[in-house]
Biopython code that builds the backbone (N, CA, C, O; Angstrom):
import numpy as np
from Bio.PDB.StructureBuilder import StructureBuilder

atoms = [
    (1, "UNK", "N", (94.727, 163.361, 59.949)),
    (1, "UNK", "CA", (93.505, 162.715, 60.404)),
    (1, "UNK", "C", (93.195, 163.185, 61.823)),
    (1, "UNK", "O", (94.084, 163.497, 62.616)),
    (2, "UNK", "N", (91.807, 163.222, 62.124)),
    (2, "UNK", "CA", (91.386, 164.364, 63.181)),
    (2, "UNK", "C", (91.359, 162.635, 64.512)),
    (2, "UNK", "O", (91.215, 161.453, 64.201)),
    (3, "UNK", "N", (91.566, 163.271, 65.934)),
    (3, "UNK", "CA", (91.263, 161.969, 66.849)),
    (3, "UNK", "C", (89.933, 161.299, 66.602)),
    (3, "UNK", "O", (89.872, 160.070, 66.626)),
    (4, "UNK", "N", (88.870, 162.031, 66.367)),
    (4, "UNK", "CA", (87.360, 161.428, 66.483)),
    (4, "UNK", "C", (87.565, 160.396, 65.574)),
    (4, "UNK", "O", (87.674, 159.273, 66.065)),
    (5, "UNK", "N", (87.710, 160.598, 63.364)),
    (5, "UNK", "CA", (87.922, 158.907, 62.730)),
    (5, "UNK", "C", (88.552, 157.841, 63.626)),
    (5, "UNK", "O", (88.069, 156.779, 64.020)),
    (6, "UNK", "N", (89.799, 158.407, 63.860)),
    (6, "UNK", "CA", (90.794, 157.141, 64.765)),
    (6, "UNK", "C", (90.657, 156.390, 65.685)),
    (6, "UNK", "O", (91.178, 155.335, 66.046)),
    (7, "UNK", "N", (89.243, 157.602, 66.334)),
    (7, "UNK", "CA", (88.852, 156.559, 67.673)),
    (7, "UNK", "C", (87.791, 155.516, 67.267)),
    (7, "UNK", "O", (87.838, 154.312, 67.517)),
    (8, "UNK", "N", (86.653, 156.299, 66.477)),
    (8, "UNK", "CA", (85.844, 155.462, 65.511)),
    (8, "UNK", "C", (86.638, 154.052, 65.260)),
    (8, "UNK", "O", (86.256, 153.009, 65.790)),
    (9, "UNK", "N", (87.815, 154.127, 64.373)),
    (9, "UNK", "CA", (88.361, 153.142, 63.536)),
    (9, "UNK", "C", (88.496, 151.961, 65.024)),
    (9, "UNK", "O", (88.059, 150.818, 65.149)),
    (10, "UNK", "N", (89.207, 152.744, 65.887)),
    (10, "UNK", "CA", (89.919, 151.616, 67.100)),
    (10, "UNK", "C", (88.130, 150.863, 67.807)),
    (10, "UNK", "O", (87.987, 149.713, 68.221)),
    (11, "UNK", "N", (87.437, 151.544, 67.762)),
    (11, "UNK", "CA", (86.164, 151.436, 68.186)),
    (11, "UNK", "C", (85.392, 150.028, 67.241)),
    (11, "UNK", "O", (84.671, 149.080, 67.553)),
    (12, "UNK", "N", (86.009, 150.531, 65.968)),
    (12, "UNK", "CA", (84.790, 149.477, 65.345)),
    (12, "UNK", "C", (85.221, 148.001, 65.477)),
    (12, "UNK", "O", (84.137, 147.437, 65.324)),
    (13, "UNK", "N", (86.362, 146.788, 65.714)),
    (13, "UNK", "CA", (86.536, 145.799, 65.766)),
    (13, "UNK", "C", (86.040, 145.454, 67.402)),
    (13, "UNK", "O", (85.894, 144.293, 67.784)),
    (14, "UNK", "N", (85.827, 146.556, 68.223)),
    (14, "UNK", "CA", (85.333, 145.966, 69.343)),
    (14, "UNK", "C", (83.170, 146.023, 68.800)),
    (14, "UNK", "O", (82.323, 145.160, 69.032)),
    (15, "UNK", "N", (83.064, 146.877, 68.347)),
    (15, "UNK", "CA", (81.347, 146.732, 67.930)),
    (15, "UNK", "C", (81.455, 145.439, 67.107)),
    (15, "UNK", "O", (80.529, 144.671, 67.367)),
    (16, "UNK", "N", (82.167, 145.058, 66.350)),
    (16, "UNK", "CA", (81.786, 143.717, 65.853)),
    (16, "UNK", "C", (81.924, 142.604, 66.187)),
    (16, "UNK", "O", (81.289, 141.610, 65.837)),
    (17, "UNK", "N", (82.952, 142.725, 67.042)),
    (17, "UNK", "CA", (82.493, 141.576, 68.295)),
    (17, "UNK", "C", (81.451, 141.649, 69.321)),
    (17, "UNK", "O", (80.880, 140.676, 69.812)),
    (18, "UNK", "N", (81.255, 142.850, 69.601)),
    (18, "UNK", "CA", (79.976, 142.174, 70.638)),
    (18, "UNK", "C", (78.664, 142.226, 70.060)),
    (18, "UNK", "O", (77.602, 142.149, 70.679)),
    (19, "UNK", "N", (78.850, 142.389, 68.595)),
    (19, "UNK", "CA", (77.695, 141.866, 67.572)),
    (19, "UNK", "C", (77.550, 140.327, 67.949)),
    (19, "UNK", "O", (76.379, 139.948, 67.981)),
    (20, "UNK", "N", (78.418, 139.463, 68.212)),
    (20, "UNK", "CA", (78.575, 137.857, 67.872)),
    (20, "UNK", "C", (78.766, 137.306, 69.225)),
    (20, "UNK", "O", (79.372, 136.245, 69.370)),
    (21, "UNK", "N", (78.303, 137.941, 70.190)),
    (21, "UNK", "CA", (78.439, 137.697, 71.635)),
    (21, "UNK", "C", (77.233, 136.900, 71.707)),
    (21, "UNK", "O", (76.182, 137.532, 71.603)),
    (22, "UNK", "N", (77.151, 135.482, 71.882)),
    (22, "UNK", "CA", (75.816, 134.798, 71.926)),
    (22, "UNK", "C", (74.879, 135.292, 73.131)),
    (22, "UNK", "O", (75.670, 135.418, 74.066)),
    (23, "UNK", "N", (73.599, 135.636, 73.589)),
    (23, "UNK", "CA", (73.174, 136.139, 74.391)),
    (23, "UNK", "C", (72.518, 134.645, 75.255)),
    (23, "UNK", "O", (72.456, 133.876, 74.295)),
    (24, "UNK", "N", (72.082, 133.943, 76.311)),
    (24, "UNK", "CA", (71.500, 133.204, 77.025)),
    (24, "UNK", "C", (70.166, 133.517, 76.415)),
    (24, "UNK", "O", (69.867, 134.711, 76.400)),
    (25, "UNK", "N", (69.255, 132.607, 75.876)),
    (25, "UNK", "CA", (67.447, 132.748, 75.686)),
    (25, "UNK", "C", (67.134, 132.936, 77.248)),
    (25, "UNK", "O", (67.653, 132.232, 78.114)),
    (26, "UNK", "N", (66.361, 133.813, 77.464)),
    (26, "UNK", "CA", (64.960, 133.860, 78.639)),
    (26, "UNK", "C", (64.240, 133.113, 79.203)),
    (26, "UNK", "O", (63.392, 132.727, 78.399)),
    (27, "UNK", "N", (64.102, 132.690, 80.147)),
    (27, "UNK", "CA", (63.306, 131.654, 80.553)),
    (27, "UNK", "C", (62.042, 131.616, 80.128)),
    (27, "UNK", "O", (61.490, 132.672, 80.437)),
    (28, "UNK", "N", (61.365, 130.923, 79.589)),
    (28, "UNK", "CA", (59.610, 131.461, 78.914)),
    (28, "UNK", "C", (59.224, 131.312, 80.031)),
    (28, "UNK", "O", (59.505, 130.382, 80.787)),
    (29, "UNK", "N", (58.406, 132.400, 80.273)),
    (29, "UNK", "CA", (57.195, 132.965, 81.012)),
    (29, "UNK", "C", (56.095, 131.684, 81.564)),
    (29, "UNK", "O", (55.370, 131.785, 82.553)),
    (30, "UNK", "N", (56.170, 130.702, 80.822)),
    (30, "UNK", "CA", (55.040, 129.709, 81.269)),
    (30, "UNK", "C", (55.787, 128.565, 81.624)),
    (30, "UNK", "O", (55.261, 127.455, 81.538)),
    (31, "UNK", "N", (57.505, 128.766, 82.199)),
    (31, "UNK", "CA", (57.864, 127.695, 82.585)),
    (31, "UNK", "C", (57.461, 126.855, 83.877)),
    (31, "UNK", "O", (58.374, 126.171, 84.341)),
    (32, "UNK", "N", (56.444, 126.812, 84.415)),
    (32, "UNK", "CA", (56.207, 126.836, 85.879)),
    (32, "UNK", "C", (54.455, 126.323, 85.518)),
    (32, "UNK", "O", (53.826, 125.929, 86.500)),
    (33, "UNK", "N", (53.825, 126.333, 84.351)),
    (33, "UNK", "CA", (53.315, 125.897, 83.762)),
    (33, "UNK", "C", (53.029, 124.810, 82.603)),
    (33, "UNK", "O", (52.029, 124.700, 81.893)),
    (34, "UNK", "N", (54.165, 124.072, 82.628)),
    (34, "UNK", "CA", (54.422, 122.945, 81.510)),
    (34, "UNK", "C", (53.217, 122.122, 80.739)),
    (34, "UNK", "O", (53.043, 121.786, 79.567)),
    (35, "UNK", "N", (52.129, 121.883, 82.517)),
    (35, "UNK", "CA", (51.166, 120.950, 82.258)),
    (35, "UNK", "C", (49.709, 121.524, 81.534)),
    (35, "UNK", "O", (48.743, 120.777, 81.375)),
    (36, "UNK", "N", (49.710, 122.605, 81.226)),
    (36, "UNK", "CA", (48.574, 123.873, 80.961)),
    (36, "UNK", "C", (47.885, 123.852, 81.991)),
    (36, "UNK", "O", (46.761, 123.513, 81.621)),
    (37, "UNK", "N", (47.887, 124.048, 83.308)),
    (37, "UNK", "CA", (46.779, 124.319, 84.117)),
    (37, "UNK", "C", (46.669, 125.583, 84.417)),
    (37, "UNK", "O", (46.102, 125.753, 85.496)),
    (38, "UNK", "N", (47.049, 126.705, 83.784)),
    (38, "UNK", "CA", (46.823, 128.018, 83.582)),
    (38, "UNK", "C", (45.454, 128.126, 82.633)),
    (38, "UNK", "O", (44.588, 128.984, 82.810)),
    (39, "UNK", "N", (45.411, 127.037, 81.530)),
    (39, "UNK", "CA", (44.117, 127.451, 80.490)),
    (39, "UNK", "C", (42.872, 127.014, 81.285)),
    (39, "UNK", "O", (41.750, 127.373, 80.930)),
    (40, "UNK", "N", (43.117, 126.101, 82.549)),
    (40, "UNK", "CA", (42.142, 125.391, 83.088)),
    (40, "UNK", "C", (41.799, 126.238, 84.442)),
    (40, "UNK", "O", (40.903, 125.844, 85.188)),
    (41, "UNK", "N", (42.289, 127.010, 84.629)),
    (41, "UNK", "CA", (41.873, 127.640, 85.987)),
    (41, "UNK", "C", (41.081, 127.719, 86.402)),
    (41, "UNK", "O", (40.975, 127.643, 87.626)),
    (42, "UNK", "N", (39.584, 128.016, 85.184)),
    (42, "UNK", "CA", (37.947, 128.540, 85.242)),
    (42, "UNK", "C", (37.834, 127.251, 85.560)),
    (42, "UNK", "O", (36.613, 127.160, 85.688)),
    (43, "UNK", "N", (38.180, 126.406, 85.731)),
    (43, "UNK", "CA", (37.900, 124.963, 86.640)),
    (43, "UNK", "C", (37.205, 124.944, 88.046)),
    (43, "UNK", "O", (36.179, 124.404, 88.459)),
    (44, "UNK", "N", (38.154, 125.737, 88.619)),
    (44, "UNK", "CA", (38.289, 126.311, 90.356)),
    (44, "UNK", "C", (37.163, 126.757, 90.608)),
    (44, "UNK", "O", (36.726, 127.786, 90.093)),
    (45, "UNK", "N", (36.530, 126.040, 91.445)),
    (45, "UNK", "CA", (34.644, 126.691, 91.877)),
    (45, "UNK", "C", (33.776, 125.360, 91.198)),
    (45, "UNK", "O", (32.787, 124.861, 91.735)),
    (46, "UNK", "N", (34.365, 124.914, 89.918)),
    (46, "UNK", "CA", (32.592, 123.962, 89.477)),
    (46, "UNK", "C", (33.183, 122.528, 90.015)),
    (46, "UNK", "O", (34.273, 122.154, 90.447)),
    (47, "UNK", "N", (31.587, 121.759, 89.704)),
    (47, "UNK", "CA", (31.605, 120.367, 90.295)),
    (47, "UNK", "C", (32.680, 119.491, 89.882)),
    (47, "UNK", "O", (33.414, 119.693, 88.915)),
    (48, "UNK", "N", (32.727, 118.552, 90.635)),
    (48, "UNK", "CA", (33.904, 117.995, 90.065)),
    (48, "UNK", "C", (33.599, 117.142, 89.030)),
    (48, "UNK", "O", (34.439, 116.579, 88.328)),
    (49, "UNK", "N", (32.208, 117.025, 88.911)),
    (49, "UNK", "CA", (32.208, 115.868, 87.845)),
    (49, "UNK", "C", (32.112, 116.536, 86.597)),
    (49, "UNK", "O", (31.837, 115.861, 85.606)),
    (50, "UNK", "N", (32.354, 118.150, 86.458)),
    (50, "UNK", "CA", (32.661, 118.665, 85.044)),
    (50, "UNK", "C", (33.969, 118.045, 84.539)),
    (50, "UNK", "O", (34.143, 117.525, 83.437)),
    (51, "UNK", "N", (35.287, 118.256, 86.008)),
    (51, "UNK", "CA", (36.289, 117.684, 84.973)),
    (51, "UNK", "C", (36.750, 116.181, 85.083)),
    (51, "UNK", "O", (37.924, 115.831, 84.965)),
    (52, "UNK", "N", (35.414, 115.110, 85.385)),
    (52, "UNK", "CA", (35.701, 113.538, 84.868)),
    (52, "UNK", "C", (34.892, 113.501, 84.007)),
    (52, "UNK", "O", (34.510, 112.346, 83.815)),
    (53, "UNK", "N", (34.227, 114.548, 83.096)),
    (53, "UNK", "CA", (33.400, 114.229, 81.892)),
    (53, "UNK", "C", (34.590, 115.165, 80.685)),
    (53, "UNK", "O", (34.390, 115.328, 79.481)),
    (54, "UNK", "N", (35.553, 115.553, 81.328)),
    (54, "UNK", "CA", (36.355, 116.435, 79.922)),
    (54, "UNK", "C", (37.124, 115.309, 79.796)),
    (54, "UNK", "O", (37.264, 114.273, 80.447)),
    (55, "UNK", "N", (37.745, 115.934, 78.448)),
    (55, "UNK", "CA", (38.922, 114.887, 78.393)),
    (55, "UNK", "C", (40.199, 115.566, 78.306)),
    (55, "UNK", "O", (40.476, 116.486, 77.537)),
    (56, "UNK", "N", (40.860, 115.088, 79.066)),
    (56, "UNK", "CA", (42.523, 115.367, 79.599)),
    (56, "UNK", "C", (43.478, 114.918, 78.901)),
    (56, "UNK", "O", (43.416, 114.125, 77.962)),
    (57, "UNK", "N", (44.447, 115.464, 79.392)),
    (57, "UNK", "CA", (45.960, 115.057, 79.154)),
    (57, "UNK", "C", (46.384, 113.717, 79.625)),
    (57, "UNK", "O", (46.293, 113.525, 80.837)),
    (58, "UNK", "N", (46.785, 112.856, 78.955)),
    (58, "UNK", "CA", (47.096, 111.605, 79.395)),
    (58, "UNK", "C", (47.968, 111.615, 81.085)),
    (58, "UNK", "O", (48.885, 112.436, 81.058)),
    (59, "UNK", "N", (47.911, 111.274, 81.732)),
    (59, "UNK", "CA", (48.504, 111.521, 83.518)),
    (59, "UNK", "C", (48.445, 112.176, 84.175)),
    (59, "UNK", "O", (49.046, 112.385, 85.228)),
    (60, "UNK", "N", (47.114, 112.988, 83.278)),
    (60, "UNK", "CA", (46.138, 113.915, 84.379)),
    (60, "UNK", "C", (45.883, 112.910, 85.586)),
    (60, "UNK", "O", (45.343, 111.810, 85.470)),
    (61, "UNK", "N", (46.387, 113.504, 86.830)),
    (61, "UNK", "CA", (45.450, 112.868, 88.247)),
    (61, "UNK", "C", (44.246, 114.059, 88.902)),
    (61, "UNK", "O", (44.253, 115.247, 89.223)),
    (62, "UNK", "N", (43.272, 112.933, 88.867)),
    (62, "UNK", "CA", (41.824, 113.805, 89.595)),
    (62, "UNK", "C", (42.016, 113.441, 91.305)),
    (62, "UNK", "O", (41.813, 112.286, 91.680)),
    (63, "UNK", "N", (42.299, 114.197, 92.000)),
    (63, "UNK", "CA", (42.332, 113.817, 93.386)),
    (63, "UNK", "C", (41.534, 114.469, 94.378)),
    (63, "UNK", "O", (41.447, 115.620, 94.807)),
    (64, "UNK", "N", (40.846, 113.114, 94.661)),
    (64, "UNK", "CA", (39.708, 113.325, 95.676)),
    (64, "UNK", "C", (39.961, 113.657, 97.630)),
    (64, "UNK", "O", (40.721, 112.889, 98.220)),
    (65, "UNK", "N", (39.613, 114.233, 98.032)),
    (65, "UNK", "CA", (39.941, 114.304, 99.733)),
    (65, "UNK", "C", (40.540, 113.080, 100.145)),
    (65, "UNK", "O", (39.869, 112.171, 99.654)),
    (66, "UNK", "N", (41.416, 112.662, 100.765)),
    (66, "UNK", "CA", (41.924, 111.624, 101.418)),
    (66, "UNK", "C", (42.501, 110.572, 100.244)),
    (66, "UNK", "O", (42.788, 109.402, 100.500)),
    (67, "UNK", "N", (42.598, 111.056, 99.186)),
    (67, "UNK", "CA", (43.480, 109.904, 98.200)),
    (67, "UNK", "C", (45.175, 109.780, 97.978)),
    (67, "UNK", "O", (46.063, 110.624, 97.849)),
    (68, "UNK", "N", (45.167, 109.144, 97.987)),
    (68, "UNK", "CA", (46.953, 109.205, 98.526)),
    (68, "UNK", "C", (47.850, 109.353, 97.205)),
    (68, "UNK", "O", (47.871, 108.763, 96.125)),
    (69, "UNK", "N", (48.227, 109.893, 97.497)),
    (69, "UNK", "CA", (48.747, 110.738, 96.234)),
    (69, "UNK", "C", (50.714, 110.679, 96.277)),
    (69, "UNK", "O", (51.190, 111.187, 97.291)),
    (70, "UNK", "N", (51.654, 110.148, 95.333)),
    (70, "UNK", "CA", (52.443, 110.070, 94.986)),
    (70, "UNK", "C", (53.485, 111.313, 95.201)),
    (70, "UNK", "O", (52.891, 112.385, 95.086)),
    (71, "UNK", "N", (54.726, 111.443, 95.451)),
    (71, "UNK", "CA", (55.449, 112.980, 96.074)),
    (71, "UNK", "C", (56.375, 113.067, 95.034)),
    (71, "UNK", "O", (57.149, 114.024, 95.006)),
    (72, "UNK", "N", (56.412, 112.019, 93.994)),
    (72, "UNK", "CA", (57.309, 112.462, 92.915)),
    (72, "UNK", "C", (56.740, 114.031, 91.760)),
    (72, "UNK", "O", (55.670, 114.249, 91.192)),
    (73, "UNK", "N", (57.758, 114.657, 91.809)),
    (73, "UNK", "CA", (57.554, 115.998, 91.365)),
    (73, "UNK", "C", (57.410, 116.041, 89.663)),
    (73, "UNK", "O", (58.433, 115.855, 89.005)),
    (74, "UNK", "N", (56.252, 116.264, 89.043)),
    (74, "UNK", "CA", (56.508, 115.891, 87.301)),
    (74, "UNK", "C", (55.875, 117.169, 86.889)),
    (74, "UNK", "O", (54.673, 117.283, 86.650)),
    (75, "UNK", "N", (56.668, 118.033, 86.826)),
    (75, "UNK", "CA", (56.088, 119.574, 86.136)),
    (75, "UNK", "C", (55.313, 119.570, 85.067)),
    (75, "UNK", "O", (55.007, 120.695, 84.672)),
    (76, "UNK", "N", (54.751, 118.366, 84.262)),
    (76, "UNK", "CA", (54.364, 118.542, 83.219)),
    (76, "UNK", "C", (53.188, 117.408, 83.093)),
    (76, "UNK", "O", (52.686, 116.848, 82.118)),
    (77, "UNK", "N", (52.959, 117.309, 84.581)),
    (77, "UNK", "CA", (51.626, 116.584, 85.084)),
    (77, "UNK", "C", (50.544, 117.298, 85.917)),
    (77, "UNK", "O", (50.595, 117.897, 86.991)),
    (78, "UNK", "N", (49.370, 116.981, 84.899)),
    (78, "UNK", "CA", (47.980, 117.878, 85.342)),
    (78, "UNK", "C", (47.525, 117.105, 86.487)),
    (78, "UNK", "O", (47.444, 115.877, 86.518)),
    (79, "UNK", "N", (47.166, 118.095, 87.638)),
    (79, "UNK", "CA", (46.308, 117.725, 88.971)),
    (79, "UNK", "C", (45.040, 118.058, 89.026)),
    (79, "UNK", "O", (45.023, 119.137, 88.432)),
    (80, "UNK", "N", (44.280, 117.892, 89.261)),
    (80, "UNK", "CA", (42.804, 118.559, 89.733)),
    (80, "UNK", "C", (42.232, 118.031, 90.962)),
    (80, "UNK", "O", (41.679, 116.936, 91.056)),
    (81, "UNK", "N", (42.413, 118.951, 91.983)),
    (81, "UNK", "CA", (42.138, 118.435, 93.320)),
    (81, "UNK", "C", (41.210, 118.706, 93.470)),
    (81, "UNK", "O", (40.945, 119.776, 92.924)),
    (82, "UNK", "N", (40.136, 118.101, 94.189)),
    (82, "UNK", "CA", (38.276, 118.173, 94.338)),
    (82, "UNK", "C", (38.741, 118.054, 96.056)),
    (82, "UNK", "O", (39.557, 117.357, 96.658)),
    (83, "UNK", "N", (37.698, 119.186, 96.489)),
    (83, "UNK", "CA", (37.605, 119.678, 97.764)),
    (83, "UNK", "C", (36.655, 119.133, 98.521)),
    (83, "UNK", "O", (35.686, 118.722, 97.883)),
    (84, "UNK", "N", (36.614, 118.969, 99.919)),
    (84, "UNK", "CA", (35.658, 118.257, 100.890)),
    (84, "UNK", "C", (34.452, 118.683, 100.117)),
    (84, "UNK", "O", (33.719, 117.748, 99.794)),
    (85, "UNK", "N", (34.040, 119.993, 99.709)),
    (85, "UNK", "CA", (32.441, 120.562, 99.292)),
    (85, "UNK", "C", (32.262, 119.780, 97.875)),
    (85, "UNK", "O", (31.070, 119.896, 97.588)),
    (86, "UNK", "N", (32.969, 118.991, 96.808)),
    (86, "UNK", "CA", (32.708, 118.337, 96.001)),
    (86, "UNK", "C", (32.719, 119.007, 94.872)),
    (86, "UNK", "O", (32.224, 118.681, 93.793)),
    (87, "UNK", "N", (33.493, 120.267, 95.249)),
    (87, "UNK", "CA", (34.049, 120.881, 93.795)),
    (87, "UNK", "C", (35.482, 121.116, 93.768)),
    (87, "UNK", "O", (36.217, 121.022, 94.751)),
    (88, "UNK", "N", (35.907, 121.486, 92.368)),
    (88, "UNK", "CA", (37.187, 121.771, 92.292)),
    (88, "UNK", "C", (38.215, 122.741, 92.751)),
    (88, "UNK", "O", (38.242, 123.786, 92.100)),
    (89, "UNK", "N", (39.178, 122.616, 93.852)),
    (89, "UNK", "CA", (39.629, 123.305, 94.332)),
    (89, "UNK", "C", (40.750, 124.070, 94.309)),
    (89, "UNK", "O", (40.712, 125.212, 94.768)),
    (90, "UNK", "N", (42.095, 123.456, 93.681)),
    (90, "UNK", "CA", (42.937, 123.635, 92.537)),
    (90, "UNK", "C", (43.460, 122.730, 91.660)),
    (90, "UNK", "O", (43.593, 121.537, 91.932)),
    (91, "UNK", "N", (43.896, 123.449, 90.175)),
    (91, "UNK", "CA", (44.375, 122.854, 88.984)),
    (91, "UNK", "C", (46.133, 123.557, 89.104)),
    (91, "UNK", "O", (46.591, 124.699, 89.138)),
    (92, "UNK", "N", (46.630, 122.383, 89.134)),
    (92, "UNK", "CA", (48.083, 122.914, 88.793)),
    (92, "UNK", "C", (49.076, 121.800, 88.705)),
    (92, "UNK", "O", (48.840, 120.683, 89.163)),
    (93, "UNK", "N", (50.207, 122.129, 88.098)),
    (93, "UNK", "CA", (51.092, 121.171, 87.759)),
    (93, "UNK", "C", (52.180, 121.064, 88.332)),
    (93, "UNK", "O", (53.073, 121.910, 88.374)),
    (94, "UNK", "N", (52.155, 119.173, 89.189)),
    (94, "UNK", "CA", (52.854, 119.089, 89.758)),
    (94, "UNK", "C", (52.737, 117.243, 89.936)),
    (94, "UNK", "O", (53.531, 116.641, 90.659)),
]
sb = StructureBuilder()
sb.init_structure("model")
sb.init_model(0)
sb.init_chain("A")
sb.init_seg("    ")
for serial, (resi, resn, name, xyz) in enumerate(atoms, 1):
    if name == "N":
        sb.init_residue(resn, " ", resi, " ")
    sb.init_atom(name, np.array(xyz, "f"), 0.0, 1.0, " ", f" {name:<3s}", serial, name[0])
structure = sb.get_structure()
């Protein structure tokens, strides 16, 4: 028997183990996005009273200039902040 089968042979119980090597999943791409305010972006620029006539995600907060606003962090809570000019200034989740 020539070295190349033999090394093959010694070779193949290590390929079938790192066949069965569980790999870690990827972080998805929209983790940093939980609350969808990525689909809402085209928000940014119109009045604000476009988004108190949509209808939201239940714990959506609409926050107006000077409203006092809560510091607990909930990644999977929609904001829509309305700017001194009375439009929307950013959508994002937090």
């Amino acid at each position: 028997m020539t070295k190349l089968p033999r090394l093959a042979l010694r070779a193949l119980p290590m390929l079938a183990l790192a066949a069965c090597i569980e790999t870690a999943p990827s972080p998805a791409a929209d983790d940093d996005d939980l609350c969808g305010a990525a689909a809402l972006a085209g928000l940014v620029g119109q009045p604000a009273e476009v988004a108190r006539t949509m209808q939201l995600p239940a714990g959506t907060r609409i926050i107006n200039p000077g409203d006092p606003v809560t510091r607990d962090l909930r990644r999977d809570r929609l904001n829509i902040e309305i700017g001194a000019d009375g439009n929307i200034a950013r959508v994002a989740c937090y």
